[in-house]
N, C-alpha and C positions, 0 to 999 in steps of 0.2 A: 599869340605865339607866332612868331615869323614863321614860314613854310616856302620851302625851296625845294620843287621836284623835276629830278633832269631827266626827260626821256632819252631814250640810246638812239643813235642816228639810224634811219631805217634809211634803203634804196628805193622802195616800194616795188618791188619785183622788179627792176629794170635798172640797168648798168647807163643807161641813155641821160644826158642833162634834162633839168626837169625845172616848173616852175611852180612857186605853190601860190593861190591866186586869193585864196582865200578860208580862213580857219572858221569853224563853231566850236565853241565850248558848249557844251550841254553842262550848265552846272549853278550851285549855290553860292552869292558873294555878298557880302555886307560893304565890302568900300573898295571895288573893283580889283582886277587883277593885273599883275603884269606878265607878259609873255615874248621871253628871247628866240629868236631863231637865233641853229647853230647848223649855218650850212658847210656841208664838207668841215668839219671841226675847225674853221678858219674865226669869221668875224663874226658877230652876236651883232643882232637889228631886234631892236627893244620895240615893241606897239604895247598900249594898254588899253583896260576898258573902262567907261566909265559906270559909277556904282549903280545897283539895283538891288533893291531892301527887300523882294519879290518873295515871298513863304517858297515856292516851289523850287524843281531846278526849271531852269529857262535858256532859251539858247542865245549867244553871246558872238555874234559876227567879227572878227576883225581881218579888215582887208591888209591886206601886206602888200600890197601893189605888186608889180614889173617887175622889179628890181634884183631882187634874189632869185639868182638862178643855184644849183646843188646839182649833185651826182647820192649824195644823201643829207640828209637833213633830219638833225635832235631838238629837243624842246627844251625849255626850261619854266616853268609856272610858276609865276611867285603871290604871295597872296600883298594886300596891302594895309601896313600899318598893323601887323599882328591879328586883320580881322577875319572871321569865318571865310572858309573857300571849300566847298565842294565838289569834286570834278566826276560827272555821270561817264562822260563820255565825248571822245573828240574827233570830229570829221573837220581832213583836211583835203582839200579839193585842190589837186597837183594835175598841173597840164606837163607831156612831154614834150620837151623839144627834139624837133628832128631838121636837119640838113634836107635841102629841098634840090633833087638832082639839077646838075646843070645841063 
C-alpha cells in the first residue's frame, strides 16, 4: 500500500534562518524510503535511502547537505513501491544561522 505522510512545518523554537545538516529515521523498511523537504512551504528537495531487510528498527542517515536554508521546515515520508515502512522516531540536526557583526 503506498503511504504518504506530511509533517506540519515547525520553526524549532526560533524565528532565525536555520540549516538542517543532517536527518535519522529511526525506523522499519523493506525497499527504502523516500523523504521531501519542504522549506518555508516553497520548494520540495527529494533524498532517499537505500533498502535494508533488517528485523529491527534501525537508524537511517540522510545527509541533505548545504543547501537548504528555511525559517521553518515540514517533511514528507513516502514509503517505496507499496513496501513495509515504520517510522520509530526522527532526529533532525538543524544548525542556526546567524549574521556575524560587522
Amino acid at each position: 500500500v503506498a503511504m504518504r505522510v506530511r509533517f506540519a512545518p515547525t520553526d524549532f523554537g526560533s524565528p532565525q534562518l536555520k540549516r538542517a545538516d543532517t536527518i535519522y529515521f529511526h525506523c522499519r523498511e523493506h525497499n527504502g524510503m523516500r523523504l521531501s523537504l519542504v522549506p518555508d512551504e516553497r520548494v520540495i528537495e527529494r533524498y532517499g535511502t537505500a533498502p535494508d531487510r533488517q528485523r529491527g528498527i534501525g537508524a537511517h542517515k540522510i545527509n541533505v547537505g548545504r543547501g537548504v536554508q528555511f525559517h521553518t521546515l515540514g517533511l514528507v515520508v513516502e514509503n517505496v513501491a507499496g513496501e513495509r515502512l515504520e517510522i520509530g522516531r526522527i532526529d533532525l540536526l538543524v544548525t542556526e544561522l546567524s549574521r556575524k557583526p560587522r
